[in-house]
C-alpha positions as CSV (number, residue, x, y, z in Angstrom):
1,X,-26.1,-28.8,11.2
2,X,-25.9,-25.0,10.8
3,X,-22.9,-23.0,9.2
4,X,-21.8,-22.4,12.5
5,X,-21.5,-25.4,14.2
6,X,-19.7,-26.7,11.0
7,X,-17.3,-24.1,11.3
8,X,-16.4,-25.1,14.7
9,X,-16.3,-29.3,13.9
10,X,-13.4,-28.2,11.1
11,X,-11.5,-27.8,13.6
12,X,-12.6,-29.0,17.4
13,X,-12.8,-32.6,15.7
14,X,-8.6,-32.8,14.9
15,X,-6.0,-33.8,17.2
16,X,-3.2,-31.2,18.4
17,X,-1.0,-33.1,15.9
18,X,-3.7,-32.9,12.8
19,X,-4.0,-29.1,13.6
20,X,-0.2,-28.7,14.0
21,X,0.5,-30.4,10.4
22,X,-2.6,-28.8,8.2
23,X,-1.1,-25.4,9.6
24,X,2.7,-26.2,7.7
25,X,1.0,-28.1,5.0
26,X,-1.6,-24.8,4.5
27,X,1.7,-22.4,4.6
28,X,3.3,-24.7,1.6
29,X,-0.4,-24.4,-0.5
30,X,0.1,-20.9,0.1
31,X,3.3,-20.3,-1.2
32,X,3.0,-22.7,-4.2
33,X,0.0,-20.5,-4.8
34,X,1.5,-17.3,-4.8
35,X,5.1,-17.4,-5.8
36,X,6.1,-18.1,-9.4
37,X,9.7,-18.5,-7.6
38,X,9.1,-21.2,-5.7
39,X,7.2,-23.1,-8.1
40,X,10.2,-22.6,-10.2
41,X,12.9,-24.1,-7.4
42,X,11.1,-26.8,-6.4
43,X,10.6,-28.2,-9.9
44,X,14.0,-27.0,-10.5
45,X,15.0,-29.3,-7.4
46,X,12.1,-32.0,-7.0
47,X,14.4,-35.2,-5.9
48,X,15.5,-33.3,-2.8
49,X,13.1,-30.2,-2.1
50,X,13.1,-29.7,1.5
51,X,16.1,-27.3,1.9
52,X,14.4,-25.1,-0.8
53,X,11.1,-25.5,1.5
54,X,13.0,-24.5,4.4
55,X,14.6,-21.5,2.3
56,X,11.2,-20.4,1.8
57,X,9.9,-20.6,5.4
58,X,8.5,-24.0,4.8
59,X,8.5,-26.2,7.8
60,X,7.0,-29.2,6.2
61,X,9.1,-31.7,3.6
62,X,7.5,-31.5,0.0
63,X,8.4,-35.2,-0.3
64,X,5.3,-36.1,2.1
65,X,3.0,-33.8,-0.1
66,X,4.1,-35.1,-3.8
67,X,0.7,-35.7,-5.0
68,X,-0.5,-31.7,-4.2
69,X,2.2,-30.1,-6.6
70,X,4.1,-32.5,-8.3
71,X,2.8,-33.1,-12.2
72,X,4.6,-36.9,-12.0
73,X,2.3,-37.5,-8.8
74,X,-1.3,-35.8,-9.7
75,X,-3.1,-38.7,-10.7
76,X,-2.7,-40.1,-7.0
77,X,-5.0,-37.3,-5.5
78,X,-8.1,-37.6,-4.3
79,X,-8.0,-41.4,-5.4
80,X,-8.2,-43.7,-2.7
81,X,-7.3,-46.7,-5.2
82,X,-4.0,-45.3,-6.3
83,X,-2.7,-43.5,-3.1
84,X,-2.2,-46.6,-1.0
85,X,-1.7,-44.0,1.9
86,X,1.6,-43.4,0.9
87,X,1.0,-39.4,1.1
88,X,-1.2,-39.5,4.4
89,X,-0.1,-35.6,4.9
90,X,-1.9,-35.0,1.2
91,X,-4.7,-36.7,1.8
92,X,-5.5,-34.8,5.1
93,X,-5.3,-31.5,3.1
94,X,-7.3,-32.7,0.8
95,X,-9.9,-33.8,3.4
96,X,-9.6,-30.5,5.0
97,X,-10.7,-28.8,1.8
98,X,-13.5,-30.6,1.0
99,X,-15.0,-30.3,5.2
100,X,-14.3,-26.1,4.0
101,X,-16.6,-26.4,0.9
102,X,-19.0,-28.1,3.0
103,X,-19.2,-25.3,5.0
104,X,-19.5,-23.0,2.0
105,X,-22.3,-24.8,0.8
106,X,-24.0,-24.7,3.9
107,X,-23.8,-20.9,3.9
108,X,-26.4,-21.4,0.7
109,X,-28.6,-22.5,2.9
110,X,-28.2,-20.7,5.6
111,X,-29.5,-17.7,3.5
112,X,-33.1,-19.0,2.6
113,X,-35.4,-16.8,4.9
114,X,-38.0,-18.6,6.6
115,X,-39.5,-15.4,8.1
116,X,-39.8,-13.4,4.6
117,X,-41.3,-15.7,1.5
118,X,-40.8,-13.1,-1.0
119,X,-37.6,-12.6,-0.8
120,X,-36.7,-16.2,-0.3
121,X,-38.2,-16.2,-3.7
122,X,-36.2,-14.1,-5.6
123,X,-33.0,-14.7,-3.7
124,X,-34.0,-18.4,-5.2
125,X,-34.0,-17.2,-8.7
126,X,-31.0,-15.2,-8.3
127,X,-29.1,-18.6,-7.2
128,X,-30.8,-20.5,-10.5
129,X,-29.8,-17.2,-13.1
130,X,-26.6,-17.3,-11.5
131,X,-25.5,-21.2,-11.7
132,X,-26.5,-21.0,-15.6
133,X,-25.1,-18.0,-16.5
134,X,-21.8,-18.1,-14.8
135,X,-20.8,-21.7,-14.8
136,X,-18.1,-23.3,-12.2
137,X,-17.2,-19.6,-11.0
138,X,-20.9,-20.1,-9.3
139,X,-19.7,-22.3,-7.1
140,X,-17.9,-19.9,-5.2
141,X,-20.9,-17.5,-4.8
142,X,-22.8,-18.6,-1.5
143,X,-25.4,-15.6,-2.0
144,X,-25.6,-13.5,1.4
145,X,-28.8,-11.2,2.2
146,X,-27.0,-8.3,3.1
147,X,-23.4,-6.6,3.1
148,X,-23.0,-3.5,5.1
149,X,-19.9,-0.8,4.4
150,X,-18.4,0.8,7.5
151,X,-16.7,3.3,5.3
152,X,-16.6,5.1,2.2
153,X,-14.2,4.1,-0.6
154,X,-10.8,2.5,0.2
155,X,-7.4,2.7,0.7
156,X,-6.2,0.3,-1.1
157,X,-6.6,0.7,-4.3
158,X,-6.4,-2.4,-6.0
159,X,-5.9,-2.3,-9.9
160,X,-8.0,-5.5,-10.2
161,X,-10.4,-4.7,-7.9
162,X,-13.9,-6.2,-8.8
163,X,-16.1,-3.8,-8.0
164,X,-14.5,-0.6,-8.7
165,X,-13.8,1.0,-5.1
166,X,-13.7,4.6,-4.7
167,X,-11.0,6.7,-3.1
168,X,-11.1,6.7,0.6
169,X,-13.5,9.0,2.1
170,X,-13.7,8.4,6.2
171,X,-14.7,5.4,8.0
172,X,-18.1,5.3,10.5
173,X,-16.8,5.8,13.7
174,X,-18.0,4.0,17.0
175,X,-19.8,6.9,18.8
176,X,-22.9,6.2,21.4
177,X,-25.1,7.5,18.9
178,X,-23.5,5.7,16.0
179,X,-23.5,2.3,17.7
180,X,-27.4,2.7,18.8
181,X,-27.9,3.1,15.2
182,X,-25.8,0.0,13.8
183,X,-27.6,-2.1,16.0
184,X,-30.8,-1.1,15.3
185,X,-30.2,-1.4,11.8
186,X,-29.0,-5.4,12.4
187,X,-32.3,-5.7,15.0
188,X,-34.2,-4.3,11.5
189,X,-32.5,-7.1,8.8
190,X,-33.5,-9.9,11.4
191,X,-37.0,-9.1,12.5
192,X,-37.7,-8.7,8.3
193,X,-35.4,-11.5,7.0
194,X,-35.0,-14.1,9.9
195,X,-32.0,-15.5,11.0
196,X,-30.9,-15.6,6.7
197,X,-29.7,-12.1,7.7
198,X,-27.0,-13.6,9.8
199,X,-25.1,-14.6,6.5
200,X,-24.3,-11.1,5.8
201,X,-20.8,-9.6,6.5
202,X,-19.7,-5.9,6.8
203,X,-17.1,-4.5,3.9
204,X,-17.7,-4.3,0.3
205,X,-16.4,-2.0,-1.9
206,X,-14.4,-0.8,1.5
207,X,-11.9,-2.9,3.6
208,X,-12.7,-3.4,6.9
209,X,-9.4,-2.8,8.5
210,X,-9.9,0.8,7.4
211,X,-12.1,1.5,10.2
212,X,-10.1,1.0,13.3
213,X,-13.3,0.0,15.3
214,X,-14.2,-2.5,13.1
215,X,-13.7,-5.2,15.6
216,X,-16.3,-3.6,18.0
217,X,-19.0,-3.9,15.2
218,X,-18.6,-7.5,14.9
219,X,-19.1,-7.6,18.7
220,X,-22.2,-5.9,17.8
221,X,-23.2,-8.2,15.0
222,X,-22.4,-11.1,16.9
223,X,-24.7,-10.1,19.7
224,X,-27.6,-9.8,17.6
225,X,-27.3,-12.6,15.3
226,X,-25.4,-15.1,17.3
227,X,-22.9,-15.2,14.0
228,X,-19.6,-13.7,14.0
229,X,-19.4,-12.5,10.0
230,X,-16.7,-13.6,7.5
231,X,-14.0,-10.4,7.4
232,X,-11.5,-10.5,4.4
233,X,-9.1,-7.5,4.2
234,X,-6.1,-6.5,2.0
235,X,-4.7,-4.5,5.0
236,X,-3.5,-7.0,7.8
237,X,-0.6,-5.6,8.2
238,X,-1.6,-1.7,8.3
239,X,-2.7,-1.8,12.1
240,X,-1.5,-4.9,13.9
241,X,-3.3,-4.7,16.7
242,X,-6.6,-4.2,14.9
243,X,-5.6,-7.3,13.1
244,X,-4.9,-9.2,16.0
245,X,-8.3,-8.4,17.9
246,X,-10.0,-9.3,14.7
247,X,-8.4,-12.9,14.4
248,X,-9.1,-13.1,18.1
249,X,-12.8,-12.7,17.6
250,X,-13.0,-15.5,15.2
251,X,-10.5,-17.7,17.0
252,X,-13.3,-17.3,19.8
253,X,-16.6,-17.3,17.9
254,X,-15.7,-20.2,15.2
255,X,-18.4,-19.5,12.7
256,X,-16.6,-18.2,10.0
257,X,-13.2,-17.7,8.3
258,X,-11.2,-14.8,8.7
259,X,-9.4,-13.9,5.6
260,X,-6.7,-11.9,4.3
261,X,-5.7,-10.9,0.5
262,X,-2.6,-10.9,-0.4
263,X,-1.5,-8.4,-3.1
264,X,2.5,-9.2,-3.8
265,X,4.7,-11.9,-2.5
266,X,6.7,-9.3,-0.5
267,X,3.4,-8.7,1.4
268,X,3.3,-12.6,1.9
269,X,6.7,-12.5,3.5
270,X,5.9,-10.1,6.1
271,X,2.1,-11.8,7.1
272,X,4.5,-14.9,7.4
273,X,7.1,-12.9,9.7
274,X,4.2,-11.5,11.9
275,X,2.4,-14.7,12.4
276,X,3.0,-18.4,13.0
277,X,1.5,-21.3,11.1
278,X,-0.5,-22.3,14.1
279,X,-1.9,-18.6,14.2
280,X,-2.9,-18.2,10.6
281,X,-4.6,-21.9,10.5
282,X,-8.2,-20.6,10.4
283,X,-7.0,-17.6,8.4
284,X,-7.5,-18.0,4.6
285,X,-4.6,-16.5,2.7
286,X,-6.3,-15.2,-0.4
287,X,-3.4,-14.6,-3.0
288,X,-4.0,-12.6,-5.6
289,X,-0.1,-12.0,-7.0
290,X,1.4,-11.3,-9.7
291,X,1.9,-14.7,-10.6
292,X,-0.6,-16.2,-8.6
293,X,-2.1,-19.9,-9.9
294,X,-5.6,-17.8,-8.7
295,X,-7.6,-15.9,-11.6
296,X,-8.6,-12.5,-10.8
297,X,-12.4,-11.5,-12.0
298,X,-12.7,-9.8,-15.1
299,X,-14.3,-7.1,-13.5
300,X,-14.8,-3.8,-12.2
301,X,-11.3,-1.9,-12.6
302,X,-10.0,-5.7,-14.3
303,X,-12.6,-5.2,-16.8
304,X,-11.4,-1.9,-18.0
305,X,-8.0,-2.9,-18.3
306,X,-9.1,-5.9,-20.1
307,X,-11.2,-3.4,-22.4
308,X,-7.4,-1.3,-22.4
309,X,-5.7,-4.9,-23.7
310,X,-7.8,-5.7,-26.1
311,X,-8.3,-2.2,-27.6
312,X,-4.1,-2.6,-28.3
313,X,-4.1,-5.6,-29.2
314,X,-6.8,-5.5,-32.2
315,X,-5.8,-1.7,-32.7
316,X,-9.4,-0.6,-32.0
317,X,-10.2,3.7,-31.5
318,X,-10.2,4.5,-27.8
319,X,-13.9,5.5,-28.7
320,X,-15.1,2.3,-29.7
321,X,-16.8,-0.6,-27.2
322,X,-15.3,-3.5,-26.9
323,X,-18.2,-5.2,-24.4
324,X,-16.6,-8.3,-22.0
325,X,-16.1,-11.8,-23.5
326,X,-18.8,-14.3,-22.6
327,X,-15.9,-16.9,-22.7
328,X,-14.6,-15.2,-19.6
329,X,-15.3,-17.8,-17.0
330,X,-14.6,-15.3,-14.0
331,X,-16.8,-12.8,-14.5
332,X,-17.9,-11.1,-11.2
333,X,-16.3,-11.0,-7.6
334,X,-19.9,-10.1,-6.3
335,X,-21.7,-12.3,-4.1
336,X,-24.6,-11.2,-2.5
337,X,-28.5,-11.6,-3.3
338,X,-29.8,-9.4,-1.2
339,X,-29.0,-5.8,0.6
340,X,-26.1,-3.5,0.2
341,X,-25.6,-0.9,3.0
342,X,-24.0,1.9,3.9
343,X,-24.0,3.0,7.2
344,X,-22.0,6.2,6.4
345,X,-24.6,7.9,3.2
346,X,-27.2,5.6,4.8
347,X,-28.2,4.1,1.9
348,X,-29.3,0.5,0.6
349,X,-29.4,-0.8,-2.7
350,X,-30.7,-4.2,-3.8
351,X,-28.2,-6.1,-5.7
352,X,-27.7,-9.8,-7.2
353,X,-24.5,-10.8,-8.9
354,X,-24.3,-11.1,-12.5
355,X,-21.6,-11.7,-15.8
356,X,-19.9,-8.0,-15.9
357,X,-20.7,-5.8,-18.8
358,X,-21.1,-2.5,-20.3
359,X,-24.3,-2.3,-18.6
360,X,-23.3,-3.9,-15.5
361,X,-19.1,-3.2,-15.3
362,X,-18.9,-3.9,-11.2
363,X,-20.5,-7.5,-12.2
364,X,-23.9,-7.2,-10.2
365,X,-27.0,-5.5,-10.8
366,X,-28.4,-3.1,-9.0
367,X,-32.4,-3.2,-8.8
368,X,-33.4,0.0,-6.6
369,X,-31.9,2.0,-4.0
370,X,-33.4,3.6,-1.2
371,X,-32.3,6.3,1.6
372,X,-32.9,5.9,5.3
373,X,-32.4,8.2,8.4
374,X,-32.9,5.6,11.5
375,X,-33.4,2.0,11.5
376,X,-37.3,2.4,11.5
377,X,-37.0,3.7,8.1
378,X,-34.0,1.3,6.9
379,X,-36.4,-1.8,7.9
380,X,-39.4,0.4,5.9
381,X,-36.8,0.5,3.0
382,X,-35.9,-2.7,2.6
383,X,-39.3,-4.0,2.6
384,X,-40.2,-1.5,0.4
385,X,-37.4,-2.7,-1.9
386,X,-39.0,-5.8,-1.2
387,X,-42.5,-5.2,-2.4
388,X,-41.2,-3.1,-5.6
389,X,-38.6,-5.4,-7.2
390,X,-39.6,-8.9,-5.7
391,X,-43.0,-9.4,-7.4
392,X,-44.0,-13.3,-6.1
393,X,-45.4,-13.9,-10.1
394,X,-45.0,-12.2,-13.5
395,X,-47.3,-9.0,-14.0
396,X,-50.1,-8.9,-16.8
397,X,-48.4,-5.6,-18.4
398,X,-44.9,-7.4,-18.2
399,X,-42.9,-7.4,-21.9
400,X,-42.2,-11.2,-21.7
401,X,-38.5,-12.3,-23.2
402,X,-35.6,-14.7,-22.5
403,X,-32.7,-14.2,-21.1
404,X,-30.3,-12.7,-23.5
405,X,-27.4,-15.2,-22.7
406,X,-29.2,-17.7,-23.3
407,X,-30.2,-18.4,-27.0
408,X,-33.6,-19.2,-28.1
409,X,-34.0,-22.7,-30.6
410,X,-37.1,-23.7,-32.0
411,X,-37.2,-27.7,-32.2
412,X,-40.5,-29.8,-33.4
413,X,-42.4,-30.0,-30.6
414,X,-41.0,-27.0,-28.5
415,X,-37.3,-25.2,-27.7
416,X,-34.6,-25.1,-26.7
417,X,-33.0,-22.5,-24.2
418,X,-29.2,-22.8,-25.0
419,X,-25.8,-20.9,-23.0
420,X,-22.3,-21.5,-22.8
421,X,-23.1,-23.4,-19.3
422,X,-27.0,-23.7,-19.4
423,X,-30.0,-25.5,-21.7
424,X,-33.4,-25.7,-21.3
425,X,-35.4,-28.2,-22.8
426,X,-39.7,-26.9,-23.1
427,X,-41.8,-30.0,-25.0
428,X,-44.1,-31.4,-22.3
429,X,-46.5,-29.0,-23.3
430,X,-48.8,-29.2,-26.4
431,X,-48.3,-25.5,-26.8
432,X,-44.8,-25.2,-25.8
433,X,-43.4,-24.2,-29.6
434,X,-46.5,-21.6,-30.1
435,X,-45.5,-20.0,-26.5
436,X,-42.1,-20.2,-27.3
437,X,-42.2,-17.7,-30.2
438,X,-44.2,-15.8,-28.5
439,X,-41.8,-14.9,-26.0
440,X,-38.7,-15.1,-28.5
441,X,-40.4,-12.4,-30.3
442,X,-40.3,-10.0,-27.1
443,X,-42.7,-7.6,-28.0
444,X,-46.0,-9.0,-26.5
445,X,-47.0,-8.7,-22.8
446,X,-47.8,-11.7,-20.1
447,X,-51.7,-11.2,-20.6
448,X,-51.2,-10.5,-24.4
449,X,-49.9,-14.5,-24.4
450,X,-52.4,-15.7,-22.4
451,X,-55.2,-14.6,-24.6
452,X,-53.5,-16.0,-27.9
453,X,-53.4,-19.4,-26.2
454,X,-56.4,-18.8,-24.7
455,X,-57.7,-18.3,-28.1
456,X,-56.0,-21.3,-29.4
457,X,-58.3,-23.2,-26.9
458,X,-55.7,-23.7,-24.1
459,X,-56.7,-24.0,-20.8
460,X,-55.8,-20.3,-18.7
461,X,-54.5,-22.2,-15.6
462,X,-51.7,-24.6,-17.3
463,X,-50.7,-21.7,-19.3
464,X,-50.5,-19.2,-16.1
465,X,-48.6,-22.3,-14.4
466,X,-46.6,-22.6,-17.7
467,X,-45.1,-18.7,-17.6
468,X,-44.9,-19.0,-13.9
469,X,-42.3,-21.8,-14.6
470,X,-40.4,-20.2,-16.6
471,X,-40.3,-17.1,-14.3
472,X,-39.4,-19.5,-11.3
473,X,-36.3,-21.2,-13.6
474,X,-35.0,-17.7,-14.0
475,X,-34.9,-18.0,-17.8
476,X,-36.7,-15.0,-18.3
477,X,-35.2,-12.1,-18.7
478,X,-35.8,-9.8,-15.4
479,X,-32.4,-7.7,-15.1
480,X,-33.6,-4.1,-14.3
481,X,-31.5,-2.7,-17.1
482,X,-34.5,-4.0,-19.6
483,X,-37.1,-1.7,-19.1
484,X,-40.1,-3.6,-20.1
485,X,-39.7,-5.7,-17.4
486,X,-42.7,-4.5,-15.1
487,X,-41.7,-3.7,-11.5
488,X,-43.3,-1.1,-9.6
489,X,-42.0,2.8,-9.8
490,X,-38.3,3.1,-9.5
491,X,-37.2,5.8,-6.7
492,X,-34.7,6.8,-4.6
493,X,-35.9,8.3,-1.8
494,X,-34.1,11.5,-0.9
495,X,-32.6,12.5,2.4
């Protein structure tokens, strides 16, 4: 079953009654999630919590849902041995959650191009480098091929925000000439990547809602790809009837949620004044308040103030770098292996996701960039981008090393590859420890190894299998920020 059609069973399979009761018990999840307040009252008030529900907007009595937010009743969820179906309305949430993170998962899939095996390749090592590197928060990434901005910058302005957003500059209006263009750009991310290129989505450092047209190219996308995109904005309330036409799309298409983040609880009130239960169902409420149970990414404009924290707290000079903590779990709001677009500068950058840093602060990498004037030269830029950064095996000339998250052990017979989430075990070869410090030592190229084991009387092919292993796990170390990694010429090409 595709993304799509999974999407749609969420929902098609429930009765009127089911749908009618997840959208009250999704409104309390909400509100427990974002509001320190209400957490407070209804612990304050557990034996009889339903007029502070209904104080709160709640149309549902916390009683039936015990096991969801009461500490007393945790241990009864998700356990079919303990719940006795006393708390049938809990269970169905729970239920409900888990057919959602199927969905997710099948958005991984989704993405694996059948049409271009190179970058299926790499977008495969991105998911691998990602899953050990970043731990549970992985999870959440479903890897997209492509992202497209129909702005520059953003109005919002969040102080956490992830990846940095600039100041808003203009949106890219809807104009015959404009449209002719956005389509032929989606036309050229299908005929190169397949129908993986339908698992892209169209903000990113923008938010959609800041174009006012942004509805008519999703009509666009959905056209070509047969896949209406998932839209999350911080804006739902800034142009209503934008909003509106937007949850109407999905409500009709069913392939993907529509989501909105919510900054502050007073922002929550009003969504909830403007729309029902029923009308939010298959709208995710992404709460990122003040006192929100959800972690913000330690990220982008998050990671600075983080460095700003910890820079008072340890009384360190202004001047000095403090680099992000590795024990930060949530690391990177990024999500996409692939293609970052702009249709406005008409530029694309290849990106993956990756642990924020000095060297990488918006918590993805950036491998090349190139510029395009029509959709004939966007598709020759992305397969150029292609060609240049996605090499299919390691190169001769390549500076071989690990992975600097991950460190390097020798043990008898081999190593050991070791990070906070991650380890790698090499013994199966009778030249696994000899290889291994080779590569620890990081100043000796692919073919430079190959002729030492070569020398040692190793046979060439197991040994070119052996590195082409390693490079397929993702444990070596391929960011674009270490030079000696060989990939073709860097450029950007000018417009």
């Amino acid at each position: 079953m595709d993304s799509k059609s999974s999407y749609r069973q969420i929902f098609s399979t429930k009765t009127p009654q089911e749908l009618y009761d997840l959208a009250r018990i999704k409104r309390f999840m909400e509100r427990l999630t974002a509001d320190g307040e209400f957490r407070k009252a209804l612990s304050e008030n557990s034996d009889n919590p339903f007029p502070i529900a209904k104080q709160f907007g709640i149309e549902i009595d916390p009683l039936e849902l015990l096991p969801l937010w009461h500490r007393n009743y945790l241990r009864y969820r998700n356990d079919p041995c303990l719940s006795d179906k006393k708390w049938p309305l809990a269970e169905a949430w729970d239920a409900h959650i888990k057919t959602i993170l199927k969905h997710r998962d099948a958005l991984v899939e989704q993405g694996t191009s059948r049409t271009n095996n190179k970058f299926s390749a790499w977008r495969e090592r991105q998911i691998k480098r990602c899953n050990s590197e970043l731990g549970s928060s992985a999870l959440s990434i479903v890897h997209p091929v492509v992202a497209y901005e129909l702005s520059q910058g953003c109005t919002v302005g969040c102080w956490f925000c992830g990846i940095s957003a600039d100041s808003f500059k203009g949106s890219y209006n809807y104009s015959d000439k404009n449209a002719h263009f956005w389509q032929g750009v989606l036309k050229q991310s299908l005929a190169i990547m397949g129908p993986a290129a339908s698992t892209g989505f169209c903000y990113w450092a923008t938010d959609p809602c800041d174009n006012p047209e942004y509805d008519r190219f999703l009509e666009d996308y959905y056209k070509v790809f047969g896949v209406l995109p998932q839209t999350t904005t911080a804006i739902p309330l800034k142009n209503i009837e934008l909003t509106r036409r937007i949850m109407a799309l999905h409500q009709k298409y069913m392939c993907n949620p529509n989501r909105f983040s919510v900054l502050t609880v007073g922002i929550l009130d009003k969504i909830y004044k403007t729309f029902t239960p029923d009308e939010l169902l298959c709208t995710e409420l992404v709460v990122q308040t003040k006192n929100s149970l959800l972690t913000k990414a330690v990220a982008g404009k998050a990671l600075e103030k983080y460095k700003r924290d910890q820079r008072k707290l340890l009384g360190v000079p202004k001047t000095d770098v403090i680099k992000s903590s590795a024990e930060l779990d949530h690391s990177t709001i990024a999500c996409v292996s692939g293609f970052l677009v702009n249709m406005m500068s008409q530029t694309v950058e290849l990106i993956a996701p990756t642990r924020a840093s000095e060297t990488w602060p918006k918590g993805y990498r950036i491998y090349g960039a190139r510029h395009f004037n029509n959709p004939e030269e966007y598709g020759k830029a992305i397969s150029d981008l292609i060609n240049t950064y996605m090499p299919e095996s390691v190169a001769g000339d390549t500076l071989l090393s690990f992975r600097s998250d991950l460190e390097y052990c020798p043990t008898a017979e081999g190593y050991v590859l070791e990070g906070k989430y991650y380890k790698f075990t090499s013994t199966s070869l009778p030249f696994a420890k000899y290889m291994g410090e080779l590569i620890h030592g990081a100043n000796l190229t692919a073919d430079q190894i190959l002729d030492k084991l070569i020398t040692r009387g190793e046979d060439i092919f197991v040994a070119l299998t052996a590195i082409q292993e390693l490079y397929d796990l993702s444990v070596l170390n391929d960011d674009p920020a270490y030079k000696r990694f060989k990939y073709k010429e860097y450029k950007l090409l000018e417009a």
